[in-house]
KOLLUMKE-490761 format. One record per atom (N, C-alpha, C): residue in three letters; atom name; x, z negated, y negated. Coordinates in nm, 4 decimals. Atoms other than C-alpha are relative to their C-alpha. Layout:
N
[r "ALA" "CA" [X Z Y]]
...
END
This chain:
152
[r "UNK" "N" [0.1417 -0.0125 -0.0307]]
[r "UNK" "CA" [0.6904 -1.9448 0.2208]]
[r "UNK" "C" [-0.0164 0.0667 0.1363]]
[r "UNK" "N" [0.0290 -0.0416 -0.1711]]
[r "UNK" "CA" [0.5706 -1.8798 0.6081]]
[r "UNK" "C" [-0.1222 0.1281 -0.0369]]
[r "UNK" "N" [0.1085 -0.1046 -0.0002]]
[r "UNK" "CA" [0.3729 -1.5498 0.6162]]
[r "UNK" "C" [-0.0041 0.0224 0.1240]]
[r "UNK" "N" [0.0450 -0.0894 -0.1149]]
[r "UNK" "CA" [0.2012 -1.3476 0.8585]]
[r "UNK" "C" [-0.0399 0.1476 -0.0606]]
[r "UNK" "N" [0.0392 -0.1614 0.0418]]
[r "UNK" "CA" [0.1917 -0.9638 0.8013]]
[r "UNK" "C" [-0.0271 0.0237 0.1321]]
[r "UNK" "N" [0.0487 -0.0391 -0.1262]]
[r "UNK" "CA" [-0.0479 -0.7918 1.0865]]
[r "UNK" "C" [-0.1135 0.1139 -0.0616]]
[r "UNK" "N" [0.0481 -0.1451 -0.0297]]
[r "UNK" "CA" [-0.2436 -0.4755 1.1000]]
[r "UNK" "C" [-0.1441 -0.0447 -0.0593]]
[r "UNK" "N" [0.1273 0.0714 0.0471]]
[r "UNK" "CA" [-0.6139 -0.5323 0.9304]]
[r "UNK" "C" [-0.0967 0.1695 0.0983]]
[r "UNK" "N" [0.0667 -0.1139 -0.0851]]
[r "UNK" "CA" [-0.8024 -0.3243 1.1896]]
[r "UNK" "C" [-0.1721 0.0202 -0.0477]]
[r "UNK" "N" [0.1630 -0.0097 0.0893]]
[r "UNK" "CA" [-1.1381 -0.4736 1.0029]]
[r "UNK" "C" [0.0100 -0.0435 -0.1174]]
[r "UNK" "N" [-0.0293 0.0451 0.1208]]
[r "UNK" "CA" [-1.1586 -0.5509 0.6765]]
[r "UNK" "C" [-0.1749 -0.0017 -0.0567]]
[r "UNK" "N" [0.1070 0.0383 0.0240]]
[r "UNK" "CA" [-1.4420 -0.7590 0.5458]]
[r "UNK" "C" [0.0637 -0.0407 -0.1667]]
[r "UNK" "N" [-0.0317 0.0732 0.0988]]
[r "UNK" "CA" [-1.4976 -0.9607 0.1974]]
[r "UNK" "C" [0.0467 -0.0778 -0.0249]]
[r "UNK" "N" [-0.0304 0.1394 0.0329]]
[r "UNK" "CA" [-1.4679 -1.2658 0.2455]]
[r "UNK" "C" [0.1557 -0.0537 0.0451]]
[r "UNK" "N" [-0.1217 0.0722 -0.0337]]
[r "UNK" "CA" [-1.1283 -1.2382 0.3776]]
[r "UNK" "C" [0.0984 0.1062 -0.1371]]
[r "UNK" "N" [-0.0736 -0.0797 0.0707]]
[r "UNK" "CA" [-1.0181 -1.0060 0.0820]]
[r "UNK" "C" [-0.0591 -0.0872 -0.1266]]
[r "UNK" "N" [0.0579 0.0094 0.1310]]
[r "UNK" "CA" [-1.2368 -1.1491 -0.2335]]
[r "UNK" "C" [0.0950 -0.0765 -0.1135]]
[r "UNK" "N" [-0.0811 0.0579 0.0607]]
[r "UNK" "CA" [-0.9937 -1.3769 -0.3337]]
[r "UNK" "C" [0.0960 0.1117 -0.0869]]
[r "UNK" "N" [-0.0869 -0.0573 0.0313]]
[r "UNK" "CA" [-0.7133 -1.1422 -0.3920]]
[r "UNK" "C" [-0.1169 0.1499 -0.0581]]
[r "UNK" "N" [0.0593 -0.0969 0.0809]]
[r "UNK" "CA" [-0.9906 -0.8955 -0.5419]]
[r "UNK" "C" [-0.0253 0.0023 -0.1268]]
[r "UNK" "N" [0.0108 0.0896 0.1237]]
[r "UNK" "CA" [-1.0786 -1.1271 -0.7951]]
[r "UNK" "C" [0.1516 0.0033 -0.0933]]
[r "UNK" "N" [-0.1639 0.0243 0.0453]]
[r "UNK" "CA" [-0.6968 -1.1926 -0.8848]]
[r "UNK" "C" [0.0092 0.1758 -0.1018]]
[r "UNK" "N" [-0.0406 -0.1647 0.0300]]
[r "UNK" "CA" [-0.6521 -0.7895 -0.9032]]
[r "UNK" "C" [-0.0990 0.0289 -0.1339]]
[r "UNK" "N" [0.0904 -0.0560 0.1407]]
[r "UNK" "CA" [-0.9434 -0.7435 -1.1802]]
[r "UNK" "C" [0.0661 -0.1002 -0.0947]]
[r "UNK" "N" [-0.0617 0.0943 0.0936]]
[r "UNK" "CA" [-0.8158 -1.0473 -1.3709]]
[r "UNK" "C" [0.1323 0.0708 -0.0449]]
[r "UNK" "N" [-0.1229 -0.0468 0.0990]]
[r "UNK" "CA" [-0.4972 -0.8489 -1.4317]]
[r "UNK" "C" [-0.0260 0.1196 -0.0539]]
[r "UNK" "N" [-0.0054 -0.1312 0.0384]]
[r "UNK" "CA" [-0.6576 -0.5283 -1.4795]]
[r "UNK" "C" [-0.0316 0.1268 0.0630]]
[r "UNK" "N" [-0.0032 -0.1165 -0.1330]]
[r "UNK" "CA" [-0.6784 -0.3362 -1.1506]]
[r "UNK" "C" [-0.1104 -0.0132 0.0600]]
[r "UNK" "N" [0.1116 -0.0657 0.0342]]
[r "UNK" "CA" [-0.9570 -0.1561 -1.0753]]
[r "UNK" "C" [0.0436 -0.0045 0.2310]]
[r "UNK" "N" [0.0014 -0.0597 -0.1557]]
[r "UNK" "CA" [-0.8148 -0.0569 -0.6896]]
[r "UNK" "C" [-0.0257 -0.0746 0.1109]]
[r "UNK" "N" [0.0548 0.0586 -0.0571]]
[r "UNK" "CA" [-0.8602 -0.3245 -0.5171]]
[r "UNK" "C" [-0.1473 -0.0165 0.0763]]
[r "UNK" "N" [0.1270 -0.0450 0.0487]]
[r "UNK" "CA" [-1.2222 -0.3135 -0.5720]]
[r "UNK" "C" [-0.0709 0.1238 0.0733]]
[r "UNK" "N" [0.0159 -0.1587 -0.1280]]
[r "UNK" "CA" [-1.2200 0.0571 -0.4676]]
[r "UNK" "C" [0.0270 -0.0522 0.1429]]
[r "UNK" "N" [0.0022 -0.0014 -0.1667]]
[r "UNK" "CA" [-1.0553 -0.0645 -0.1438]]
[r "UNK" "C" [-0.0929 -0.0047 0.1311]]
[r "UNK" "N" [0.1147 0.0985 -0.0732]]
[r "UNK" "CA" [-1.3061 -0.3060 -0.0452]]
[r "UNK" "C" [-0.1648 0.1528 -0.0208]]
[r "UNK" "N" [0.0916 -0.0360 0.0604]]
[r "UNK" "CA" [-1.5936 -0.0575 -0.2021]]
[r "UNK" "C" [-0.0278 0.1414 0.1294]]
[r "UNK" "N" [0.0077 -0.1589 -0.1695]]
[r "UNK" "CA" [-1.4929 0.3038 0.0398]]
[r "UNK" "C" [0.0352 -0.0625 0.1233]]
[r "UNK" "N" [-0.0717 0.0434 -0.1082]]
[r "UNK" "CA" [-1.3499 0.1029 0.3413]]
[r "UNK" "C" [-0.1940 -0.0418 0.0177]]
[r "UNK" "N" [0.1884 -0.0101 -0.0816]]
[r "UNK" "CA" [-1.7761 -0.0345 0.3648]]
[r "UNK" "C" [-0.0424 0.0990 -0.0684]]
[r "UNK" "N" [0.0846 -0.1094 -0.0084]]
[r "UNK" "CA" [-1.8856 0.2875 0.2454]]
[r "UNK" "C" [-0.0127 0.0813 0.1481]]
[r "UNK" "N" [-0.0698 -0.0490 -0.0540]]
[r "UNK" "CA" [-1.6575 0.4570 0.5109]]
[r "UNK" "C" [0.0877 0.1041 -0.0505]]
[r "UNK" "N" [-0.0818 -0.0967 0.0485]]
[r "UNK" "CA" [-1.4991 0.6773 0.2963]]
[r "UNK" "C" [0.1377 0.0230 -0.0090]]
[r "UNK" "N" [-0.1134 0.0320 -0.0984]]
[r "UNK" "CA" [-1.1628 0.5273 0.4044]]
[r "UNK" "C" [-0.0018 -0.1307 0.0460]]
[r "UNK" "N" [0.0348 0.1260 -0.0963]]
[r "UNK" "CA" [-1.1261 0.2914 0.6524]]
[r "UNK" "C" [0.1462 0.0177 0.0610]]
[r "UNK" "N" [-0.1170 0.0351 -0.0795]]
[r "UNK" "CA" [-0.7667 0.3696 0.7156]]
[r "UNK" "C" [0.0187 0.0399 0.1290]]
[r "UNK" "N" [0.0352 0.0276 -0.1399]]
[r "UNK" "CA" [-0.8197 0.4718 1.0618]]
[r "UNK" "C" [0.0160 0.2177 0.0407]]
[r "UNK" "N" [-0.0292 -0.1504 0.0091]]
[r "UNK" "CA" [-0.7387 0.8687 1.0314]]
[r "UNK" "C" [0.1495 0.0207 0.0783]]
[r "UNK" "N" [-0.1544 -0.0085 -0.0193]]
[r "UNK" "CA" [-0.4174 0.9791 1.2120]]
[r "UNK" "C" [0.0862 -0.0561 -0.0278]]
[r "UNK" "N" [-0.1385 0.0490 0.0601]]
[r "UNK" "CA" [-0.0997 0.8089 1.1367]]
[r "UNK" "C" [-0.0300 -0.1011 -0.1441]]
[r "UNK" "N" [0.0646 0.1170 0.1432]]
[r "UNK" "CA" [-0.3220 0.5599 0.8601]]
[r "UNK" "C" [0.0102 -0.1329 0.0312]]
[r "UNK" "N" [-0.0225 0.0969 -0.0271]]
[r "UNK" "CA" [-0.2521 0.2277 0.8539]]
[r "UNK" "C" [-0.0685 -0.0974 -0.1221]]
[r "UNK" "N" [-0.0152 0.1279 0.1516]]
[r "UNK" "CA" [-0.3784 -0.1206 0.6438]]
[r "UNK" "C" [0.0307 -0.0745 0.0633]]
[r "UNK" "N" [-0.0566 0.1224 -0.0605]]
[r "UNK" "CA" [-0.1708 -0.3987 0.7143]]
[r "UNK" "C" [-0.0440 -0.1118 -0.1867]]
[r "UNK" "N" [0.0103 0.0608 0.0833]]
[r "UNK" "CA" [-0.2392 -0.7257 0.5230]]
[r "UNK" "C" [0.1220 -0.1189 0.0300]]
[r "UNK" "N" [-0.1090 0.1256 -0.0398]]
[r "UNK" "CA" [0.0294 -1.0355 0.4774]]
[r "UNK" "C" [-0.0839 -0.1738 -0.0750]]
[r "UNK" "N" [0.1072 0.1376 0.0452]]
[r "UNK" "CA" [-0.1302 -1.4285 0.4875]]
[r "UNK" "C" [0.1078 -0.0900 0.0216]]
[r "UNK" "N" [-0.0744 0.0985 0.0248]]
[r "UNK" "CA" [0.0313 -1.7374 0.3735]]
[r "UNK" "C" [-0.0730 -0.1096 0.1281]]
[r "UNK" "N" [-0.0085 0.0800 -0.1169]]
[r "UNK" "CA" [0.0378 -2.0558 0.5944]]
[r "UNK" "C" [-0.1631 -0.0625 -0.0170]]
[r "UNK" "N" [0.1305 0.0409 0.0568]]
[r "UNK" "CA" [-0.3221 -2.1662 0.4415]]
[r "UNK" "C" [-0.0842 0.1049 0.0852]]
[r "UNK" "N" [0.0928 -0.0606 -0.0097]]
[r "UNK" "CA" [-0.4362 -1.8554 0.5823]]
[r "UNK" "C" [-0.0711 0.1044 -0.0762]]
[r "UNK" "N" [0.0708 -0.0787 0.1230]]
[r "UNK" "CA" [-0.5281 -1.6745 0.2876]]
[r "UNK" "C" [0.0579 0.1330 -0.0245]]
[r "UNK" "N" [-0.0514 -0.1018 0.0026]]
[r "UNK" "CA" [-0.4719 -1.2896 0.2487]]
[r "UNK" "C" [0.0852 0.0237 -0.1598]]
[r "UNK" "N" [-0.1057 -0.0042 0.1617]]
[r "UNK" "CA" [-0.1844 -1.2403 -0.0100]]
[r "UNK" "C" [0.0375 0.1054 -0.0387]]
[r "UNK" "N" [-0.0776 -0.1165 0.0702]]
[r "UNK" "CA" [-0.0715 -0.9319 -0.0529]]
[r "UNK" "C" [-0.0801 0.1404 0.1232]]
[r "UNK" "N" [0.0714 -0.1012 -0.0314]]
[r "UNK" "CA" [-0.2607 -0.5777 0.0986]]
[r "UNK" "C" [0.0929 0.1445 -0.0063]]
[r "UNK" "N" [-0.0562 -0.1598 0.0261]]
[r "UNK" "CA" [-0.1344 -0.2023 0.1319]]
[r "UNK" "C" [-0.0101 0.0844 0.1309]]
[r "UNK" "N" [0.0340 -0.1025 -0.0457]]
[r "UNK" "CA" [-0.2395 0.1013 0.2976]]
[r "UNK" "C" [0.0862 0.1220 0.0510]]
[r "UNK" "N" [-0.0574 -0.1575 0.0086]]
[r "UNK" "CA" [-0.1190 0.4530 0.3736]]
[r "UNK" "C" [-0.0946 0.0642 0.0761]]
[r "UNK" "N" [0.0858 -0.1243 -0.0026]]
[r "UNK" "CA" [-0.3319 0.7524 0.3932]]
[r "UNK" "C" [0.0929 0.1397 -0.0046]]
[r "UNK" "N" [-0.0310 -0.1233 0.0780]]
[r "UNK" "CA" [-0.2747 1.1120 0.4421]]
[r "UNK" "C" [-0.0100 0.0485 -0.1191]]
[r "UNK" "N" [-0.0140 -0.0070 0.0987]]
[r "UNK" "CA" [-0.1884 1.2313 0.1405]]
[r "UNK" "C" [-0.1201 0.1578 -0.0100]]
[r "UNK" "N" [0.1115 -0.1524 -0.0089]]
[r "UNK" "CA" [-0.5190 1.4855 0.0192]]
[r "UNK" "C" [0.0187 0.0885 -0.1158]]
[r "UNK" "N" [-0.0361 -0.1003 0.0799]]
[r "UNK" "CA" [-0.3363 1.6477 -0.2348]]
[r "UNK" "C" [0.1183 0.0602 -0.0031]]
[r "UNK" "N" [-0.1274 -0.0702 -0.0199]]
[r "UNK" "CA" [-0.0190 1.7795 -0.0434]]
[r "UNK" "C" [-0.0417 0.0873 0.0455]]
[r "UNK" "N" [0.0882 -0.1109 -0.1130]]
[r "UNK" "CA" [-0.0775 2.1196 0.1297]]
[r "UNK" "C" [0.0599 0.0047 0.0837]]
[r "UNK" "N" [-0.0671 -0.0252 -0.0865]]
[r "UNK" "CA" [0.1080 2.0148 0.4064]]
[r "UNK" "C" [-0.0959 -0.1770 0.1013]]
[r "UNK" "N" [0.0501 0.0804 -0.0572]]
[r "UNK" "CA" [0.0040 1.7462 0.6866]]
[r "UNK" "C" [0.0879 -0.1292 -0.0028]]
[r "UNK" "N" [-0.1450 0.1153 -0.0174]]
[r "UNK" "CA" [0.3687 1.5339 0.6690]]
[r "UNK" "C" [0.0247 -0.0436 -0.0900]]
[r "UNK" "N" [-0.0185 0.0171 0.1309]]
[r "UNK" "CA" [0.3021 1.4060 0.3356]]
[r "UNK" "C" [-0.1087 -0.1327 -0.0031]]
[r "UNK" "N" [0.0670 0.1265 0.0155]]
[r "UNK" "CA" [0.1636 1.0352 0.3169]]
[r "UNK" "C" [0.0056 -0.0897 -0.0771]]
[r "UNK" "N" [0.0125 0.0681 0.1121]]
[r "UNK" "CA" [0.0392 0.8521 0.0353]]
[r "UNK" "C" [-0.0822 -0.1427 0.0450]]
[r "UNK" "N" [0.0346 0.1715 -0.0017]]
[r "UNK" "CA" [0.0532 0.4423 -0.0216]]
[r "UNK" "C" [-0.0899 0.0015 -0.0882]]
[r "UNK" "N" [0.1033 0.0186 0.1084]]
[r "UNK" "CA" [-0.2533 0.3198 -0.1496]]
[r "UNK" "C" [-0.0441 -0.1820 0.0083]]
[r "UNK" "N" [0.1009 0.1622 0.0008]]
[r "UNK" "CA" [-0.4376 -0.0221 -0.2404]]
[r "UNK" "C" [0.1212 -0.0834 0.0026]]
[r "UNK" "N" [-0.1284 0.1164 -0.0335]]
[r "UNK" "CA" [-0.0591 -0.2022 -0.2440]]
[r "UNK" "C" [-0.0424 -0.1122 -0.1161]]
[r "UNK" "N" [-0.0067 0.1182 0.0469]]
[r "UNK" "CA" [-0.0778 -0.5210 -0.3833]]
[r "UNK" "C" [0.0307 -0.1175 0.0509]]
[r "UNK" "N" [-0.1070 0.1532 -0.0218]]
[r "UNK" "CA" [0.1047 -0.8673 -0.3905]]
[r "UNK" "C" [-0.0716 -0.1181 -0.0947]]
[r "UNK" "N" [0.0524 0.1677 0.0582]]
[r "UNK" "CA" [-0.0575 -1.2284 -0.5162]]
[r "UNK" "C" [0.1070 -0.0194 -0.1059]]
[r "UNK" "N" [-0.2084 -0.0074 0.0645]]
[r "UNK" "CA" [0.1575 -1.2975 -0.8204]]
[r "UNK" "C" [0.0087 -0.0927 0.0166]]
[r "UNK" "N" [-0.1103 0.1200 -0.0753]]
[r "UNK" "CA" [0.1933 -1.6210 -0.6466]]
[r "UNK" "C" [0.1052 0.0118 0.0701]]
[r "UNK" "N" [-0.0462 -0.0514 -0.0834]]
[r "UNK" "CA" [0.3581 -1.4491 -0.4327]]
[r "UNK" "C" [0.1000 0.1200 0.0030]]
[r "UNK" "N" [-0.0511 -0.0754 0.0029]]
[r "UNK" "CA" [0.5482 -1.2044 -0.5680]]
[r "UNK" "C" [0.1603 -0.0454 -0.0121]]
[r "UNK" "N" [-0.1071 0.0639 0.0026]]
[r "UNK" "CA" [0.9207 -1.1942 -0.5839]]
[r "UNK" "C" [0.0696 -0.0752 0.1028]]
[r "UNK" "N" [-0.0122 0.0909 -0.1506]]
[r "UNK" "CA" [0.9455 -1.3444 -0.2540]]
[r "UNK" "C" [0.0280 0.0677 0.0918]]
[r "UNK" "N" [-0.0387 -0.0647 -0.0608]]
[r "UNK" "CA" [1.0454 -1.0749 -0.0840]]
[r "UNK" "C" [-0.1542 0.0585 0.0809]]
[r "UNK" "N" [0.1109 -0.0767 -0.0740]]
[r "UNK" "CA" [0.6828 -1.0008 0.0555]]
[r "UNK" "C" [-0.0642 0.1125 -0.0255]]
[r "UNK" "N" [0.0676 -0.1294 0.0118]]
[r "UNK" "CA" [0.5851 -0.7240 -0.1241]]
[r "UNK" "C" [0.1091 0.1398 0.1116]]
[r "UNK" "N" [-0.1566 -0.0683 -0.0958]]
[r "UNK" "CA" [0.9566 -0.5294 0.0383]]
[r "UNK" "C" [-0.0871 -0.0734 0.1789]]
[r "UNK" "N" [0.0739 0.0094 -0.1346]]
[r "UNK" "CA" [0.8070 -0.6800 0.3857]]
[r "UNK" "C" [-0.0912 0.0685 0.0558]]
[r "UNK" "N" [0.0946 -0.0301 -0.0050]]
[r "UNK" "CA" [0.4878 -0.5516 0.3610]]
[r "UNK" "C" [0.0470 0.1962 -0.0358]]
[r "UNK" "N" [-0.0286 -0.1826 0.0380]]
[r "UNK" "CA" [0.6213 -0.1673 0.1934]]
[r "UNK" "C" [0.0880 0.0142 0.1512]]
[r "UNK" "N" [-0.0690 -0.0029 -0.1219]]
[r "UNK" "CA" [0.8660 -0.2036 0.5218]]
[r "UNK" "C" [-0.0366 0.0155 0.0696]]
[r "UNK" "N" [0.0848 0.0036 -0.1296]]
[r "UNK" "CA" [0.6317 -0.2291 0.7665]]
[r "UNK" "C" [-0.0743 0.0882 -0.0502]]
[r "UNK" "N" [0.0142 -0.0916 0.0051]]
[r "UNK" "CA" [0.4335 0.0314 0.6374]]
[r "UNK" "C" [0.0680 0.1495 0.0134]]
[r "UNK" "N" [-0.1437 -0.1227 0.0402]]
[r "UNK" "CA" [0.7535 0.2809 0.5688]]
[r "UNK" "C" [-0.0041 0.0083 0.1337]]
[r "UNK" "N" [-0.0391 0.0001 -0.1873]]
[r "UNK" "CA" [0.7906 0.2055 0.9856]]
[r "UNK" "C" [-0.1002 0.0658 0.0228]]
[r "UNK" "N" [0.0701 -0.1118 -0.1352]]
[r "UNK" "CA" [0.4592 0.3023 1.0921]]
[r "UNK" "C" [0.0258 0.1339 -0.0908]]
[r "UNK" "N" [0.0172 -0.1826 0.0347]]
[r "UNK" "CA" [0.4680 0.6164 0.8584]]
[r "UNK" "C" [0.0813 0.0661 0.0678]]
[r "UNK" "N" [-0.0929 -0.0503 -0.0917]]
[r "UNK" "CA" [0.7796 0.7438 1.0476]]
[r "UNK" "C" [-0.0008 0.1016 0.0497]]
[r "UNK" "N" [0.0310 -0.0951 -0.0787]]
[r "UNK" "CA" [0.6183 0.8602 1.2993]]
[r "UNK" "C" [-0.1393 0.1109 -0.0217]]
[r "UNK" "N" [0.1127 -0.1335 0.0260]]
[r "UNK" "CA" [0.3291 1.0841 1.1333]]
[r "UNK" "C" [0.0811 0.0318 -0.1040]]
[r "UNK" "N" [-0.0449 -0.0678 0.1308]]
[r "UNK" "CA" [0.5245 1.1733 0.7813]]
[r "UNK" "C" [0.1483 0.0244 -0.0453]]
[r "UNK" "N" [-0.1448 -0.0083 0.0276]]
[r "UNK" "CA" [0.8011 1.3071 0.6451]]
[r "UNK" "C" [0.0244 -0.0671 -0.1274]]
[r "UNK" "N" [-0.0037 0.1012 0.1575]]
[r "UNK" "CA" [0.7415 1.1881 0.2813]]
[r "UNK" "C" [-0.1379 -0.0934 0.0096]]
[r "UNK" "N" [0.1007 0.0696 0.0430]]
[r "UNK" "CA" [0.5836 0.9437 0.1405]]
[r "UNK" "C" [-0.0353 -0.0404 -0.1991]]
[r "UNK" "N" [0.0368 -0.0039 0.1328]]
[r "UNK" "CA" [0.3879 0.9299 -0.2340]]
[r "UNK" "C" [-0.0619 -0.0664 -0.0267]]
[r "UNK" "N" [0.0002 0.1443 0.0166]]
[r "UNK" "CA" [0.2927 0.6995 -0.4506]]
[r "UNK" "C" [-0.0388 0.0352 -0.1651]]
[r "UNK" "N" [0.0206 -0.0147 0.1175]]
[r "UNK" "CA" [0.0951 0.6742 -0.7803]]
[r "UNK" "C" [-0.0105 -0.1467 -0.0838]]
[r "UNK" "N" [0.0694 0.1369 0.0542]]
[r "UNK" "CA" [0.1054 0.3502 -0.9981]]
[r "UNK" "C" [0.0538 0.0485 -0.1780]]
[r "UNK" "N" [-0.0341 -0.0184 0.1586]]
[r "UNK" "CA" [0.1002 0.3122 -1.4149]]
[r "UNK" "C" [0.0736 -0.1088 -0.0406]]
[r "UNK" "N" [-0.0348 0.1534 0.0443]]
[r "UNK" "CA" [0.2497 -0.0306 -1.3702]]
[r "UNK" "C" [0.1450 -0.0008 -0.0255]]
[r "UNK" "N" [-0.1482 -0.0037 -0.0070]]
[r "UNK" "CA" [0.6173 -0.1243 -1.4763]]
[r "UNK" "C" [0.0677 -0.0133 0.0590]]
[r "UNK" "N" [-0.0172 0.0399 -0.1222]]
[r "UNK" "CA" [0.6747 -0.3385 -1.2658]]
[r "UNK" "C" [0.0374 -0.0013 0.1220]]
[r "UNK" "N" [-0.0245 -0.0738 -0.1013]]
[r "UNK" "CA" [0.5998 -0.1390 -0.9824]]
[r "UNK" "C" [0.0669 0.0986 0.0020]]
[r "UNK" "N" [-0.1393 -0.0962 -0.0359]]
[r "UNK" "CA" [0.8117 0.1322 -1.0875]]
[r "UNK" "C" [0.1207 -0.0353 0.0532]]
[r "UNK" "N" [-0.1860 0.0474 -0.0396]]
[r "UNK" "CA" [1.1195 -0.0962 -1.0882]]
[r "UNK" "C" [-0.0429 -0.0634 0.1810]]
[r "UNK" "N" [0.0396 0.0892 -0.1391]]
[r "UNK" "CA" [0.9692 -0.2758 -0.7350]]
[r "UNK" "C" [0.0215 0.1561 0.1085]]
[r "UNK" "N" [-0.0476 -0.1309 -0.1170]]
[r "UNK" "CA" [0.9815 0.1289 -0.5472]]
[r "UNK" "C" [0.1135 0.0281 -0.0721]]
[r "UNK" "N" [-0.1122 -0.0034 0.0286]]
[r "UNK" "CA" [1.2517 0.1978 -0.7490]]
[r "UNK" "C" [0.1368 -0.0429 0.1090]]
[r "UNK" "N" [-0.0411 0.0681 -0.0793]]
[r "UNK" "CA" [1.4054 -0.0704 -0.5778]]
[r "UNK" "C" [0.0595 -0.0287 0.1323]]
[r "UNK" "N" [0.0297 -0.0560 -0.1804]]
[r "UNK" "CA" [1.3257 0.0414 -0.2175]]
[r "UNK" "C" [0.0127 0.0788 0.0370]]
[r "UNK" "N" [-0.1144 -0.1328 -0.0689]]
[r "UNK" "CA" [1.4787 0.3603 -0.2079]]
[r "UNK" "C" [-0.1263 0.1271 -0.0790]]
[r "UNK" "N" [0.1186 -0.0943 0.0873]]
[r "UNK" "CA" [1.1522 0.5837 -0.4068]]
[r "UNK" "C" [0.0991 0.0545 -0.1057]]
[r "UNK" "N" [-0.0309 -0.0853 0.0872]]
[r "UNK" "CA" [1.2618 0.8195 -0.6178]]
[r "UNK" "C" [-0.1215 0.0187 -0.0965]]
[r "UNK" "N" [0.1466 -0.0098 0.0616]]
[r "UNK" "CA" [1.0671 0.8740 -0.9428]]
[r "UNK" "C" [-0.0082 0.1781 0.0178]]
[r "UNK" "N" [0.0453 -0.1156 0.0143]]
[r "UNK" "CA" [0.8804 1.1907 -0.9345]]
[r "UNK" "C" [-0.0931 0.0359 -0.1511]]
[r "UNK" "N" [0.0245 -0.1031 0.1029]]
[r "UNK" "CA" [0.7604 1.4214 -1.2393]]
[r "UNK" "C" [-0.1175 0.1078 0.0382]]
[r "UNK" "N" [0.0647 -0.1304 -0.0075]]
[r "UNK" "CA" [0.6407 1.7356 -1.1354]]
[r "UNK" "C" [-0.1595 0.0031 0.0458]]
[r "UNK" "N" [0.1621 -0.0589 0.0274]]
[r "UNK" "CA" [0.2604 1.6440 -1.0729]]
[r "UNK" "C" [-0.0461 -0.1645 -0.0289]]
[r "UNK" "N" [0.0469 0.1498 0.0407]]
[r "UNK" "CA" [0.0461 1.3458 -1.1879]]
[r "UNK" "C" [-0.0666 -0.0477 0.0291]]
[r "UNK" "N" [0.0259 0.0898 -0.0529]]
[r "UNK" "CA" [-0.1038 1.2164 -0.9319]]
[r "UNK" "C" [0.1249 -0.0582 0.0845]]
[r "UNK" "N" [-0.1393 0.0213 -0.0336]]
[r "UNK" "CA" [0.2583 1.1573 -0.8064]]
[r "UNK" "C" [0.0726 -0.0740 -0.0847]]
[r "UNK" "N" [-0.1108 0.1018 0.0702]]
[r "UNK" "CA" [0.5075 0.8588 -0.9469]]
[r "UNK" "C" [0.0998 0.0018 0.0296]]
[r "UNK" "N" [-0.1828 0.0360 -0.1020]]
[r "UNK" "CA" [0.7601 0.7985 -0.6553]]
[r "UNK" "C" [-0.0626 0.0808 0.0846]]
[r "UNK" "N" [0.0396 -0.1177 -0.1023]]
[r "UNK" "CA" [0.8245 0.9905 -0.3578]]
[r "UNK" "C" [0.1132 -0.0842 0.0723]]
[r "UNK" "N" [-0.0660 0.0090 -0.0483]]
[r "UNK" "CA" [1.0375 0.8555 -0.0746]]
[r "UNK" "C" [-0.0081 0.0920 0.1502]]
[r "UNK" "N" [-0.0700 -0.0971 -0.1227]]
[r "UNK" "CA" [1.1872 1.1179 0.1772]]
[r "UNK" "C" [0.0264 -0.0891 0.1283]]
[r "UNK" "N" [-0.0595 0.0900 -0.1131]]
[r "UNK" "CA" [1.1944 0.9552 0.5304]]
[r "UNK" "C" [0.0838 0.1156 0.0869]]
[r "UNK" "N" [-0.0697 -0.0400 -0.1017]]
[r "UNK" "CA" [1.2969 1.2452 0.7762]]
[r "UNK" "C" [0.1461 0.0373 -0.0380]]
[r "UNK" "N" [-0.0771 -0.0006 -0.0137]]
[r "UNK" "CA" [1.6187 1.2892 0.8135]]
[r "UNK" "C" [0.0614 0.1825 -0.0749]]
[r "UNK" "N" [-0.0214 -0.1423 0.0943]]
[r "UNK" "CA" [1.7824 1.6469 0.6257]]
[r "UNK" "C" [0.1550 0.0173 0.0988]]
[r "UNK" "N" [-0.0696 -0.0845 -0.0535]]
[r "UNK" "CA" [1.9689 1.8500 0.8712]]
[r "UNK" "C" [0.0941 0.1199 -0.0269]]
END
């Protein structure tokens, strides 16, 4: 499958509704939120070291979504939490969701040292699992946690 993963600097409906629709049909509520604070302004992604990149199939059509935000429940500034991730389950398995967490993991780099991560899904445990996340315990808005800087 030919994708395009690129930076979503605006983010409207009509280029998300599809894959919003999809996301309630299985259950997920966040999507929804995305679209809902991004036109409130309540995030828009666009804060320091924040990123939304989206990935589109050859049709054009946005397939898969994911975020990163400072994280607002670390008490430190080098602590950045993925949000709004999601993958088409046409589309999953295809290596695009790992594309899309990749290219996020890059830009975080350079603003964070960790990165956190809350999902209830199985799925997605074994999918960060996968990608080098560690599961985390010790608080519950926390699932995975992957350590980027380097340990001296």
């Amino acid at each position: 499958m030919m994708t395009e993963l690129k930076r979503i600097d605006q983010l409207d409906m009509a280029t998300v509704e599809k894959l919003v629709g999809e996301s309630e049909a299985e259950g997920y509520r966040f999507l929804r939120r995305l679209v809902d604070e991004y036109e409130s302004g309540k995030n828009t992604f666009k804060a320091s070291g924040e990123v939304l990149y989206g990935v589109w199939n050859e049709e054009g059509q946005l397939i898969a979504v994911g975020g990163l935000n400072r994280d607002r429940f670390s008490d430190d500034d080098r602590t950045g939490r993925l949000r709004r991730f999601y993958v088409s389950e046409n589309a999953r398995r295809q290596g695009i969701g790992s594309q899309l967490l990749n290219a996020i993991v890059k830009h975080a780099r350079s603003s964070f040292d960790v990165l956190v991560l809350r999902t209830d899904s199985e799925s997605a445990d074994g999918f960060y699992f996968a990608n080098g996340f560690t599961r985390e315990a010790a608080k519950p808005e926390v699932t995975h946690r992957l350590v980027m800087k380097e340990q001296s």
